[in-house]
mmCIF file as Biopython writes it, N, C-alpha, C and O atoms, coordinates in Angstrom:
data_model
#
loop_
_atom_site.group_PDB
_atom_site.id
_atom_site.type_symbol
_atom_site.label_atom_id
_atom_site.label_alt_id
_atom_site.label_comp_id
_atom_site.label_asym_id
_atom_site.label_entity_id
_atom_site.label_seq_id
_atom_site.pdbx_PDB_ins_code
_atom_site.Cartn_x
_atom_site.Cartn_y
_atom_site.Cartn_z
_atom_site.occupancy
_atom_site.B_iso_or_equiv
_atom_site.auth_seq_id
_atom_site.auth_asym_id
_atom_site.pdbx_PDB_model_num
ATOM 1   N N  . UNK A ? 1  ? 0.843   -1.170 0.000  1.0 0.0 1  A 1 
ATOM 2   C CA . UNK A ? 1  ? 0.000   0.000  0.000  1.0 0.0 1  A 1 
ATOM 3   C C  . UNK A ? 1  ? 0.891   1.238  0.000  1.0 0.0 1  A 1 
ATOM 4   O O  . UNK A ? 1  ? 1.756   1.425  0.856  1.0 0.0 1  A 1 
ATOM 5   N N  . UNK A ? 2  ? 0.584   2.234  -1.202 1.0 0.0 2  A 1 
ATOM 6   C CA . UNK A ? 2  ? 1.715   3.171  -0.938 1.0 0.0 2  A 1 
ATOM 7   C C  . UNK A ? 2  ? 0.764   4.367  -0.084 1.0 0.0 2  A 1 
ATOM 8   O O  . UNK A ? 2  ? -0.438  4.555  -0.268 1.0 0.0 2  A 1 
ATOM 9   N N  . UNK A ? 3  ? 1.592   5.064  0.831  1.0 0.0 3  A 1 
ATOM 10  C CA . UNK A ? 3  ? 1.207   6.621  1.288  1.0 0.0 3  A 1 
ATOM 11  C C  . UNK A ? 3  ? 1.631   7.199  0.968  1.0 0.0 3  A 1 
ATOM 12  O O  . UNK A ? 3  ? 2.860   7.258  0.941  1.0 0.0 3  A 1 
ATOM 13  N N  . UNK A ? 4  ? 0.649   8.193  0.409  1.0 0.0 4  A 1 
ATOM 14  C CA . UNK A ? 4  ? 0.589   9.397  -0.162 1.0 0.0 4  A 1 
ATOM 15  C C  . UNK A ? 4  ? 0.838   11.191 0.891  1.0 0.0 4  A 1 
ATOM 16  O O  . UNK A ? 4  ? 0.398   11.382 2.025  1.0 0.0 4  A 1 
ATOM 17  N N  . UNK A ? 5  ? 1.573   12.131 0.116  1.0 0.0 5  A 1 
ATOM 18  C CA . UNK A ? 5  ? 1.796   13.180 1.030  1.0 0.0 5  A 1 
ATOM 19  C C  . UNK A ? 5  ? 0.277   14.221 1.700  1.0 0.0 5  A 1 
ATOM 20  O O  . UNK A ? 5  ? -0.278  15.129 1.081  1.0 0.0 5  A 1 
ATOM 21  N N  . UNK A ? 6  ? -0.042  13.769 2.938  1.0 0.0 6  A 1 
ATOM 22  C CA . UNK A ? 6  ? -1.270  14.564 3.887  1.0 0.0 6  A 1 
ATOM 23  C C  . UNK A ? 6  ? -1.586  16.269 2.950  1.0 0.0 6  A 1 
ATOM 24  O O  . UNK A ? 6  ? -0.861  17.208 2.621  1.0 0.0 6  A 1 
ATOM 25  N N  . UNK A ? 7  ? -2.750  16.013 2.839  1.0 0.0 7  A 1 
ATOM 26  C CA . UNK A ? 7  ? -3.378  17.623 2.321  1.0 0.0 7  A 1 
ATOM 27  C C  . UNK A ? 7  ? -2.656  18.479 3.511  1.0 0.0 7  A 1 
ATOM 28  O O  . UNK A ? 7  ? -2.435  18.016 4.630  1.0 0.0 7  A 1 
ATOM 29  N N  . UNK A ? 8  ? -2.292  19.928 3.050  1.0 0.0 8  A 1 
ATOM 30  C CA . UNK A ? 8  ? -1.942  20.804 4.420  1.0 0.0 8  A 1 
ATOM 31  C C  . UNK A ? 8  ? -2.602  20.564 5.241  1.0 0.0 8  A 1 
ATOM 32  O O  . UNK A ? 8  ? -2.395  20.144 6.379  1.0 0.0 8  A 1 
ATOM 33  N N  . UNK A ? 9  ? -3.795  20.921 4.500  1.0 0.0 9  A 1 
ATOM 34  C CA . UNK A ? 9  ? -5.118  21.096 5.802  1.0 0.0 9  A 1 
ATOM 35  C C  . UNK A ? 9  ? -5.497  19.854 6.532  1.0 0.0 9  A 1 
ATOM 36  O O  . UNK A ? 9  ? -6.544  19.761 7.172  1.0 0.0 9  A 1 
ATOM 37  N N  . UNK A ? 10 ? -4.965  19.281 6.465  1.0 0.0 10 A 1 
ATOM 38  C CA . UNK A ? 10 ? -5.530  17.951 7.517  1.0 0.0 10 A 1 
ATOM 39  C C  . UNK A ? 10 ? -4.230  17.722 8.438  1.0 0.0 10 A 1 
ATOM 40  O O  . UNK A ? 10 ? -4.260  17.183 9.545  1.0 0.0 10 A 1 
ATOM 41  N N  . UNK A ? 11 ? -2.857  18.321 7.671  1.0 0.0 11 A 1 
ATOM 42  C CA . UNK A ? 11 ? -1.809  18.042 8.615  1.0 0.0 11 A 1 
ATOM 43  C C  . UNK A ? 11 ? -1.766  19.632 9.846  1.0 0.0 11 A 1 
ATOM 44  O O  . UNK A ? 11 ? -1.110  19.754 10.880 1.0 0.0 11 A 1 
ATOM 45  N N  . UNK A ? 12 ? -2.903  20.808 9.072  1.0 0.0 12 A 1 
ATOM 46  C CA . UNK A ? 12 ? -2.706  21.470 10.180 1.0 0.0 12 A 1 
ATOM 47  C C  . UNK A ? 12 ? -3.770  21.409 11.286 1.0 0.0 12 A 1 
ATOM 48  O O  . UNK A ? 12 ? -3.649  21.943 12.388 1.0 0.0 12 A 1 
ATOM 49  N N  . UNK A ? 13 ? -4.846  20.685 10.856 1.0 0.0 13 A 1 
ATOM 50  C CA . UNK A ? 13 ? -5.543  20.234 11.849 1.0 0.0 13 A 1 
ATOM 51  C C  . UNK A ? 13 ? -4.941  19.063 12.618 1.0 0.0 13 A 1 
ATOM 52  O O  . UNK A ? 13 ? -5.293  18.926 13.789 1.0 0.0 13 A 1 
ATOM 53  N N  . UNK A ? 14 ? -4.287  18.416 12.219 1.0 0.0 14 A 1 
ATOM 54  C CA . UNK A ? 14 ? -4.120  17.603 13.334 1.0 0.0 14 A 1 
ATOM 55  C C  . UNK A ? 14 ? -3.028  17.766 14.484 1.0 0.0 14 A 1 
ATOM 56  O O  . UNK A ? 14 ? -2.873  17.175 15.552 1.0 0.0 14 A 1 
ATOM 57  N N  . UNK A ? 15 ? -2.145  19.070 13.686 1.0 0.0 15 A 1 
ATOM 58  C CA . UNK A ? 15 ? -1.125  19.748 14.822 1.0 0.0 15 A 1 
ATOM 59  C C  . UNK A ? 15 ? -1.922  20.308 15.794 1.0 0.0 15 A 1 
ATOM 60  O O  . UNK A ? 15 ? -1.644  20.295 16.993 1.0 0.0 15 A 1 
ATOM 61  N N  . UNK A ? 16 ? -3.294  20.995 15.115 1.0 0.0 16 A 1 
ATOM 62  C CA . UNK A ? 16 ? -4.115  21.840 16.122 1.0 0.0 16 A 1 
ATOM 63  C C  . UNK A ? 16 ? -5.199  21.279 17.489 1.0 0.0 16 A 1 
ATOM 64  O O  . UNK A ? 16 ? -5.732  21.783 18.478 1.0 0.0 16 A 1 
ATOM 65  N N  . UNK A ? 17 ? -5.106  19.742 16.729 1.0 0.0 17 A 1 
ATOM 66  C CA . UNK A ? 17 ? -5.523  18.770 17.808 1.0 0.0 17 A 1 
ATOM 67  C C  . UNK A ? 17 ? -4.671  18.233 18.935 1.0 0.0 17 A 1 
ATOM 68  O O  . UNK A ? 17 ? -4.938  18.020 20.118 1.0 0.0 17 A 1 
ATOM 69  N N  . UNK A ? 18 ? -3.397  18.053 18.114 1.0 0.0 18 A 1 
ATOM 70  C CA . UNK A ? 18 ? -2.081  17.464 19.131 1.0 0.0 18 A 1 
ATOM 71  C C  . UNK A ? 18 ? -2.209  18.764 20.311 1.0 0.0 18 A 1 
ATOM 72  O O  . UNK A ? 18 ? -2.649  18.459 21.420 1.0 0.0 18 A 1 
ATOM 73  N N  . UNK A ? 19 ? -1.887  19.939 20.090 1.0 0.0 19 A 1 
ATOM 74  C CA . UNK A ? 19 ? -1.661  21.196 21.127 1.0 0.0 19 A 1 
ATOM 75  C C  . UNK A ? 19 ? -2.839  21.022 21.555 1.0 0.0 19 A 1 
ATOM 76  O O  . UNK A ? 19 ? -2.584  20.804 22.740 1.0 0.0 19 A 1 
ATOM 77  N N  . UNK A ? 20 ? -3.997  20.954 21.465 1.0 0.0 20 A 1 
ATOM 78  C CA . UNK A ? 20 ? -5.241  20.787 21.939 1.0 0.0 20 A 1 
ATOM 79  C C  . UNK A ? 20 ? -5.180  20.181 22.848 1.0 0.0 20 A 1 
ATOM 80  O O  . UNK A ? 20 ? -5.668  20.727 23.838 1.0 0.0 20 A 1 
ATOM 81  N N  . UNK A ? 21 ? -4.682  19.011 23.022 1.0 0.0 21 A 1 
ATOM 82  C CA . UNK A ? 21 ? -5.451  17.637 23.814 1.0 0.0 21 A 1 
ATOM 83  C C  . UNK A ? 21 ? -3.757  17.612 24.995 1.0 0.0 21 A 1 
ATOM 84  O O  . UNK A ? 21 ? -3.580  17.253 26.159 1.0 0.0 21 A 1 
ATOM 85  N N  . UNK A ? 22 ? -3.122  18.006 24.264 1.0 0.0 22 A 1 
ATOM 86  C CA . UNK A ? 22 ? -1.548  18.489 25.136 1.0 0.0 22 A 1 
ATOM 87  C C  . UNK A ? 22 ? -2.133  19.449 26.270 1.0 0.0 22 A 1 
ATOM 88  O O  . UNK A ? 22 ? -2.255  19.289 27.484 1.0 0.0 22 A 1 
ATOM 89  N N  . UNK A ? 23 ? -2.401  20.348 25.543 1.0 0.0 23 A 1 
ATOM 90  C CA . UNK A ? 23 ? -3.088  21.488 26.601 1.0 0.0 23 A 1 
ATOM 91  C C  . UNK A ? 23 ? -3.826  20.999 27.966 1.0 0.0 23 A 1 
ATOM 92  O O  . UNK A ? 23 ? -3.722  21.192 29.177 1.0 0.0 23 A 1 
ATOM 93  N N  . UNK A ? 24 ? -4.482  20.393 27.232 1.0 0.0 24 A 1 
ATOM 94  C CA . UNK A ? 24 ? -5.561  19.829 28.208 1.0 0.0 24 A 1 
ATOM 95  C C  . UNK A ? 24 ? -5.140  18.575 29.213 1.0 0.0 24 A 1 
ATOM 96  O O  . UNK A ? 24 ? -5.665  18.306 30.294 1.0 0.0 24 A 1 
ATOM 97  N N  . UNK A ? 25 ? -4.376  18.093 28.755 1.0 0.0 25 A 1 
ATOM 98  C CA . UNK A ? 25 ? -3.598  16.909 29.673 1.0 0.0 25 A 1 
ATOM 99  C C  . UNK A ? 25 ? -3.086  17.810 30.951 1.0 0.0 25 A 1 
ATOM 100 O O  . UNK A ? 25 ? -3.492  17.791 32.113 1.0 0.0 25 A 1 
ATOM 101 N N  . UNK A ? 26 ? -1.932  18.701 30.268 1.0 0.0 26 A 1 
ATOM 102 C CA . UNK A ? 26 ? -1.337  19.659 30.915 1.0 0.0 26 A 1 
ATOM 103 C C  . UNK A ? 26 ? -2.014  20.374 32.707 1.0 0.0 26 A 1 
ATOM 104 O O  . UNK A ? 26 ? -1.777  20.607 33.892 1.0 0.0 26 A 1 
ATOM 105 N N  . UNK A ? 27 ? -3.052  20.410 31.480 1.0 0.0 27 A 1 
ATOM 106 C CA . UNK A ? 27 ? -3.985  21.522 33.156 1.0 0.0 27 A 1 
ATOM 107 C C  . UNK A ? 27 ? -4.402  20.179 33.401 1.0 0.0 27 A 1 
ATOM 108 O O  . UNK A ? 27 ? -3.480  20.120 34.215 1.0 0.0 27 A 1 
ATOM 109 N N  . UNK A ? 28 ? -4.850  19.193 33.460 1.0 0.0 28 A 1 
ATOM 110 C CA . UNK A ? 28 ? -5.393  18.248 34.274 1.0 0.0 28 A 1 
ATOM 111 C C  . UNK A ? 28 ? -4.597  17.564 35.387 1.0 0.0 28 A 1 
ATOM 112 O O  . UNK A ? 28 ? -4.867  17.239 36.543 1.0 0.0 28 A 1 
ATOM 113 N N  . UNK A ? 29 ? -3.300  17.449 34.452 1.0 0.0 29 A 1 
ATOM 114 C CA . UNK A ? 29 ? -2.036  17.301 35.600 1.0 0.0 29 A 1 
ATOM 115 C C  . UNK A ? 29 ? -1.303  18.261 36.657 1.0 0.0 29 A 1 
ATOM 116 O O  . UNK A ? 29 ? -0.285  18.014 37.304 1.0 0.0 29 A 1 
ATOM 117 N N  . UNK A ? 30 ? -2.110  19.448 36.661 1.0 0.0 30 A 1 
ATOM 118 C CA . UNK A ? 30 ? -1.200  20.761 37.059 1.0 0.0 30 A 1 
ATOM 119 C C  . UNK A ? 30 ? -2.199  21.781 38.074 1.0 0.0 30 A 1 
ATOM 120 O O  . UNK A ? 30 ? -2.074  22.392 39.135 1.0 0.0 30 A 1 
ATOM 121 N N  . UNK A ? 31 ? -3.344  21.527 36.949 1.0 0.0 31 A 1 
ATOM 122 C CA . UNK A ? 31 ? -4.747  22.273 37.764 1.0 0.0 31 A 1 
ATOM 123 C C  . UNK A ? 31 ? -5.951  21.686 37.784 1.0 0.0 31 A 1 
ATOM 124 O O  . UNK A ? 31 ? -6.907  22.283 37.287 1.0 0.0 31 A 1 
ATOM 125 N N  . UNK A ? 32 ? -6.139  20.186 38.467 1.0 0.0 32 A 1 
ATOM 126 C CA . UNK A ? 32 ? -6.984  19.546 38.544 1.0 0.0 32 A 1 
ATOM 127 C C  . UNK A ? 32 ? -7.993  19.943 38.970 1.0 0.0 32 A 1 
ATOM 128 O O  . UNK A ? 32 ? -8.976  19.931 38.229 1.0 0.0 32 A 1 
ATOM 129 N N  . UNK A ? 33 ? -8.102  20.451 40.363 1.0 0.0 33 A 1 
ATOM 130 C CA . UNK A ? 33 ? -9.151  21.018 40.702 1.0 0.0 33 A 1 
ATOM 131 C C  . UNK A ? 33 ? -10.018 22.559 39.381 1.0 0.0 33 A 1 
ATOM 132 O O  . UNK A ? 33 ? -11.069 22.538 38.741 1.0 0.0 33 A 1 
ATOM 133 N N  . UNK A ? 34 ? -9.126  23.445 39.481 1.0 0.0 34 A 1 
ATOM 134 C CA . UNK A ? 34 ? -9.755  23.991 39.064 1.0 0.0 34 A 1 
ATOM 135 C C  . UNK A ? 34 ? -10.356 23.600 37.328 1.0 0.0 34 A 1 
ATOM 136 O O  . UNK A ? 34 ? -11.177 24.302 36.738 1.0 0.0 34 A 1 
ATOM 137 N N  . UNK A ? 35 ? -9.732  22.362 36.765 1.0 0.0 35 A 1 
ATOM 138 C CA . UNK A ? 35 ? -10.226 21.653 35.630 1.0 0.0 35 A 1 
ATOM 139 C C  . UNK A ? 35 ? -11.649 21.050 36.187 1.0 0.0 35 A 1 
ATOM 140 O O  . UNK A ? 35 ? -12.630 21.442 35.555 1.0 0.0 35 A 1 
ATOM 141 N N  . UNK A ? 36 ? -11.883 20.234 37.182 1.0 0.0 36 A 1 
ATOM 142 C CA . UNK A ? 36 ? -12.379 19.747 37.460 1.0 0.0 36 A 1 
ATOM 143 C C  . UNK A ? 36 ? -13.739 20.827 37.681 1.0 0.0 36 A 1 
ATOM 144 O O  . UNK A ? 36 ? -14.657 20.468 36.945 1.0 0.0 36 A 1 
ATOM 145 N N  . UNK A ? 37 ? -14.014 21.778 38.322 1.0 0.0 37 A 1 
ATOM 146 C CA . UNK A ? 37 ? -14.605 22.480 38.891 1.0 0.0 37 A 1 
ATOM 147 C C  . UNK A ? 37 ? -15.049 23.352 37.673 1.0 0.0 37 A 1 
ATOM 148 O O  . UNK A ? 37 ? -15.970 24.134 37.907 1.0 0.0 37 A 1 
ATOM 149 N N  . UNK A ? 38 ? -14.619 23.339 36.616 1.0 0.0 38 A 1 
ATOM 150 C CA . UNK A ? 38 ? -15.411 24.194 35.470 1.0 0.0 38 A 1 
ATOM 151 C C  . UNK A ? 38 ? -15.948 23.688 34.869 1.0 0.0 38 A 1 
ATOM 152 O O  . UNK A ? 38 ? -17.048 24.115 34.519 1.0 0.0 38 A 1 
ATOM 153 N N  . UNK A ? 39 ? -15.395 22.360 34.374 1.0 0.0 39 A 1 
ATOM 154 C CA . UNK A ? 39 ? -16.305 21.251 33.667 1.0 0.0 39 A 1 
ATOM 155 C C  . UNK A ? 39 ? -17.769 20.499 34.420 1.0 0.0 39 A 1 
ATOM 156 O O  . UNK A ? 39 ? -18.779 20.175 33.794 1.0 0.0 39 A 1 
ATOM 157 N N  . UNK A ? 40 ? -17.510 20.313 36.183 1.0 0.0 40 A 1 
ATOM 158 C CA . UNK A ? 40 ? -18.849 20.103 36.281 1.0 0.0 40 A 1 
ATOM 159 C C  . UNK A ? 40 ? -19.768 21.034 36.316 1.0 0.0 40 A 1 
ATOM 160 O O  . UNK A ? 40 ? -20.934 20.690 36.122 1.0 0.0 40 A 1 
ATOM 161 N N  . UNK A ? 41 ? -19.437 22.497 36.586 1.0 0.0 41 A 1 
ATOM 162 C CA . UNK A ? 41 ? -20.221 23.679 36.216 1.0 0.0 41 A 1 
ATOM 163 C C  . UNK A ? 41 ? -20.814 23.439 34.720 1.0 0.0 41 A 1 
ATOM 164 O O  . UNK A ? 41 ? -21.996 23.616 34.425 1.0 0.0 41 A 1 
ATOM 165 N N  . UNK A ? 42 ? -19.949 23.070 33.960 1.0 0.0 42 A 1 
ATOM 166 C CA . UNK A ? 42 ? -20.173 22.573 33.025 1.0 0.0 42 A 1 
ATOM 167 C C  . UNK A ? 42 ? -19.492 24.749 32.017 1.0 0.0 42 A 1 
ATOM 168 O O  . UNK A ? 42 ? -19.669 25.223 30.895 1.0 0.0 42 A 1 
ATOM 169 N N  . UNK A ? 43 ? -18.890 25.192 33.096 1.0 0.0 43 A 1 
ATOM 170 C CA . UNK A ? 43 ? -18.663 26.375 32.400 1.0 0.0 43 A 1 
ATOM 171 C C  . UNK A ? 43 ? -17.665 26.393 31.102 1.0 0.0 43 A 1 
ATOM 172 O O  . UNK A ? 43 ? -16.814 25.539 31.353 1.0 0.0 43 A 1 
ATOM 173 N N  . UNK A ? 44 ? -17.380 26.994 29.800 1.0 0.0 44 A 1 
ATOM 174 C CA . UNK A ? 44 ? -16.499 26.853 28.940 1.0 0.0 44 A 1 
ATOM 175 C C  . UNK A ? 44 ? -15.786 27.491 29.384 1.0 0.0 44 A 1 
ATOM 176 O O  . UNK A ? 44 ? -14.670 27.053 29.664 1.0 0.0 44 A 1 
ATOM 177 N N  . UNK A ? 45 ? -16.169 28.911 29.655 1.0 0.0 45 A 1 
ATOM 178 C CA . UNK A ? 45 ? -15.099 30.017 29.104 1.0 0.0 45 A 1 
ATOM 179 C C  . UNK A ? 45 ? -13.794 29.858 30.490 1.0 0.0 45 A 1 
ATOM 180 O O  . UNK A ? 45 ? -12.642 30.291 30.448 1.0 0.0 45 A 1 
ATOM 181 N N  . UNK A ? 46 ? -14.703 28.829 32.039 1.0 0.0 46 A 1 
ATOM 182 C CA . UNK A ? 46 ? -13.153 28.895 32.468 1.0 0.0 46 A 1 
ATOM 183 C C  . UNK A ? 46 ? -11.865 27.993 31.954 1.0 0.0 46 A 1 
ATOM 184 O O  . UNK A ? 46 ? -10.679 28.137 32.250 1.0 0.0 46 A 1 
ATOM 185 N N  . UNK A ? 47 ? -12.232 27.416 31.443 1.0 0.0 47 A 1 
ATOM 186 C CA . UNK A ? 47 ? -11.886 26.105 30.422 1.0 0.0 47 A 1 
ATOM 187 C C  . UNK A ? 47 ? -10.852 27.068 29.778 1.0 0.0 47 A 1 
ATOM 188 O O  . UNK A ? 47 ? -9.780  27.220 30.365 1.0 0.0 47 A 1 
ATOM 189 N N  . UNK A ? 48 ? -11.098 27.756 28.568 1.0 0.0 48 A 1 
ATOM 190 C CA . UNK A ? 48 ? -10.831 28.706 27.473 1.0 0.0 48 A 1 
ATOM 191 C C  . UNK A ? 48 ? -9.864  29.845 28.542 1.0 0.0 48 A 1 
ATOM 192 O O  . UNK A ? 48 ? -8.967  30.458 27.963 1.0 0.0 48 A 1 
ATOM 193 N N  . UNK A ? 49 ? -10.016 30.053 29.746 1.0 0.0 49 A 1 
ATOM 194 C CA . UNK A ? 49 ? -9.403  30.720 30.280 1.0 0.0 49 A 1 
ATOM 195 C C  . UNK A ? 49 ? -8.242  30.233 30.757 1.0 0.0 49 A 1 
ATOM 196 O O  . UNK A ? 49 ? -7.180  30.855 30.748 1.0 0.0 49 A 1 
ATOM 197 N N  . UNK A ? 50 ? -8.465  28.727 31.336 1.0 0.0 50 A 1 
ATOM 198 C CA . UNK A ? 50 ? -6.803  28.398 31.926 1.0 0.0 50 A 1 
ATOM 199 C C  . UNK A ? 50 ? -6.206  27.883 30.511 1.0 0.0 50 A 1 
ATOM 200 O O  . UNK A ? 50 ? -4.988  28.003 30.380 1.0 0.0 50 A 1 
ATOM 201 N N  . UNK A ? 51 ? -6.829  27.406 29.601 1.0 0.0 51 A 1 
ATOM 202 C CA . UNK A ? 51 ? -5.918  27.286 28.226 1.0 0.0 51 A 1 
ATOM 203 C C  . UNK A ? 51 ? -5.201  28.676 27.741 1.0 0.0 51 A 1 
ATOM 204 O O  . UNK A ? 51 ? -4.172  28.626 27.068 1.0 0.0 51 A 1 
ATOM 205 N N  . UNK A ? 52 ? -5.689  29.689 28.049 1.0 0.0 52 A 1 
ATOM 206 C CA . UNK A ? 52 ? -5.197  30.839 27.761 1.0 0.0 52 A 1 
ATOM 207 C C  . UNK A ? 52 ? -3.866  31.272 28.197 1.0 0.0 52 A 1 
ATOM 208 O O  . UNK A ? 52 ? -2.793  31.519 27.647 1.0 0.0 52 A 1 
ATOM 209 N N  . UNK A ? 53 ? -4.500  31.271 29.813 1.0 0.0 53 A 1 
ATOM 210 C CA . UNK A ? 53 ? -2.908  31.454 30.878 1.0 0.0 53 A 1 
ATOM 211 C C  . UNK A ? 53 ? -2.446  30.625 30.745 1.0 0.0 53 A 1 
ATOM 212 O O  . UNK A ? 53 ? -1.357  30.759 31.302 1.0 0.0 53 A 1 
ATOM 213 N N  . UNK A ? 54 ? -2.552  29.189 30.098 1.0 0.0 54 A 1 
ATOM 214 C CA . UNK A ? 54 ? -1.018  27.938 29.496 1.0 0.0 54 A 1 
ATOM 215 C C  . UNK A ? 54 ? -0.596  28.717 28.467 1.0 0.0 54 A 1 
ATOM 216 O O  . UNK A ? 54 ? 0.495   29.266 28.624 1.0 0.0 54 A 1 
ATOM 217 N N  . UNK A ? 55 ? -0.928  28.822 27.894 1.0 0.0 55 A 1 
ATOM 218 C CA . UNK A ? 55 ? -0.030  29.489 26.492 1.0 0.0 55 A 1 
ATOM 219 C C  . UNK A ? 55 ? 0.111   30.307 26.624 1.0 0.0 55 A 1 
ATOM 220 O O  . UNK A ? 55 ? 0.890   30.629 25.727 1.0 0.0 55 A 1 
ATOM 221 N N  . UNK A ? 56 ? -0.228  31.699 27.607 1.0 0.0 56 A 1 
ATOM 222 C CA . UNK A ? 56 ? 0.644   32.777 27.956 1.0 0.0 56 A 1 
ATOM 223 C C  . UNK A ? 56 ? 1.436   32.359 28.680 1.0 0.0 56 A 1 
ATOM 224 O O  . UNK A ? 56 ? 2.396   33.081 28.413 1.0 0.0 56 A 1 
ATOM 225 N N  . UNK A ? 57 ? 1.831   31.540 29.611 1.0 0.0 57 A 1 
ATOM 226 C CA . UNK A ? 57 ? 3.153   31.026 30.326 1.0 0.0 57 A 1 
ATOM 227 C C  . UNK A ? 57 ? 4.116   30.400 29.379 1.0 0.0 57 A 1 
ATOM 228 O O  . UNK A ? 57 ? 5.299   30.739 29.392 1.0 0.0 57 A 1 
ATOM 229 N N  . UNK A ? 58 ? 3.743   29.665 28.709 1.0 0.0 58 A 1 
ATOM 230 C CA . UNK A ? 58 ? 4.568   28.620 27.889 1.0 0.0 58 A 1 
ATOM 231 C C  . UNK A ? 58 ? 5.081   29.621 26.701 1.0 0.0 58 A 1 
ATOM 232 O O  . UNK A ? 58 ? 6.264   29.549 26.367 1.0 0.0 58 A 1 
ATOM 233 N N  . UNK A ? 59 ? 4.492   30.250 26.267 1.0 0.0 59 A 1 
ATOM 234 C CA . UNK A ? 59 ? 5.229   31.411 25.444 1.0 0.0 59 A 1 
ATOM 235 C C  . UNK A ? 59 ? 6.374   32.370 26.409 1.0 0.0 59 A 1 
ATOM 236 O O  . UNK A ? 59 ? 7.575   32.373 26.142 1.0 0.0 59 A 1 
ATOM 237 N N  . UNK A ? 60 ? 5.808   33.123 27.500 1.0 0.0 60 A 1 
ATOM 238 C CA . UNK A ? 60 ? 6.819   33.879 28.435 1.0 0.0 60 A 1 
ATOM 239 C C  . UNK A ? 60 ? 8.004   33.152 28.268 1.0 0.0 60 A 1 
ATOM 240 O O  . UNK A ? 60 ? 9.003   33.563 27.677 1.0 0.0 60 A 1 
ATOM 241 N N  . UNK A ? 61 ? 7.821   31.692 28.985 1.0 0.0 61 A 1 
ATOM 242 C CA . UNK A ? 61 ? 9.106   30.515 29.274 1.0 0.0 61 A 1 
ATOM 243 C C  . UNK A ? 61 ? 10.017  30.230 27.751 1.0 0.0 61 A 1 
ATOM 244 O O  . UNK A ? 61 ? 11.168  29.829 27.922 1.0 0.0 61 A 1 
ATOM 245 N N  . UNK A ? 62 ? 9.688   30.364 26.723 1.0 0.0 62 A 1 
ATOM 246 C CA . UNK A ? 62 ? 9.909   29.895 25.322 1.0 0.0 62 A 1 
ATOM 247 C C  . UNK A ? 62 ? 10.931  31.478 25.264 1.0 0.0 62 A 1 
ATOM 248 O O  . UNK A ? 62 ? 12.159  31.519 25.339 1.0 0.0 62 A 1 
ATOM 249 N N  . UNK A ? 63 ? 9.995   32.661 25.112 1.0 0.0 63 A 1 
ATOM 250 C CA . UNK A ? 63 ? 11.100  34.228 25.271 1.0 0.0 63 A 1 
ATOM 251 C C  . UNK A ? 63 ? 11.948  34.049 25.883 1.0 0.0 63 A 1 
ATOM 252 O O  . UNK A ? 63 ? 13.062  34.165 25.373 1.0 0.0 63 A 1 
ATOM 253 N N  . UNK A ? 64 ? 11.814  33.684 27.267 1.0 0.0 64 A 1 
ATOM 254 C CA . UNK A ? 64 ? 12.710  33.928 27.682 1.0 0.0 64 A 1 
ATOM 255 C C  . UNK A ? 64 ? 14.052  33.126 27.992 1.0 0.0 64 A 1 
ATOM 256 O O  . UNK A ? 64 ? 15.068  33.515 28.569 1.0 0.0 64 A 1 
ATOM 257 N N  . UNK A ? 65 ? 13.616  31.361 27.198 1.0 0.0 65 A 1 
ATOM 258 C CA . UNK A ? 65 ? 14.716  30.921 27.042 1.0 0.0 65 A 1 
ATOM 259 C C  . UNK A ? 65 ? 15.686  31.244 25.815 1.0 0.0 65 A 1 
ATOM 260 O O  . UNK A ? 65 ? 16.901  31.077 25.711 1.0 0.0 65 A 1 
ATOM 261 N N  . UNK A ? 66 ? 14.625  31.829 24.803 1.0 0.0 66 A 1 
ATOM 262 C CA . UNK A ? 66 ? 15.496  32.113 23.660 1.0 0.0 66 A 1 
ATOM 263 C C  . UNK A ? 66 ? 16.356  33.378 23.419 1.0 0.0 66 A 1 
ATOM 264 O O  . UNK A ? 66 ? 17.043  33.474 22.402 1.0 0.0 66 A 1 
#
C-alpha cells in the first residue's frame, strides 16, 4: 500500500488537535481542581481561560529561554 503526502489542511488540523489535547492533559495534571470544577459547572469560558494562561506562560518561558 503506498502513502501518499497529507493535504496541508488535515496536517494542520491535526497539529491543532495534538496542542489541543496536550493542553488539556497539561492543566489536568497541574490544575486539577480547578479543571475539574469548570467542567462540572459545566462552564467553557473557564476552560478557554486556563488554556489561555497555558499558552501565555509557555510562550513567556519559550522568550525567555530564547
Amino acid at each position: 500500500m503506498h502513502t501518499a503526502r497529507l493535504p496541508l489542511s488535515l496536517t494542520i488540523a491535526a497539529l491543532a488537535t495534538l496542542c489541543a489535547a496536550s493542553l488539556l492533559i497539561w492543566l489536568v495534571l497541574y490544575e486539577p481542581v480547578a479543571v475539574a470544577t469548570a467542567l462540572d459547572e459545566g462552564d467553557v469560558a473557564s476552560v478557554l481561560a486556563l488554556i489561555g494562561r497555558t499558552l501565555a506562560t509557555a510562550a513567556r518561558a519559550l522568550v525567555r529561554y530564547l
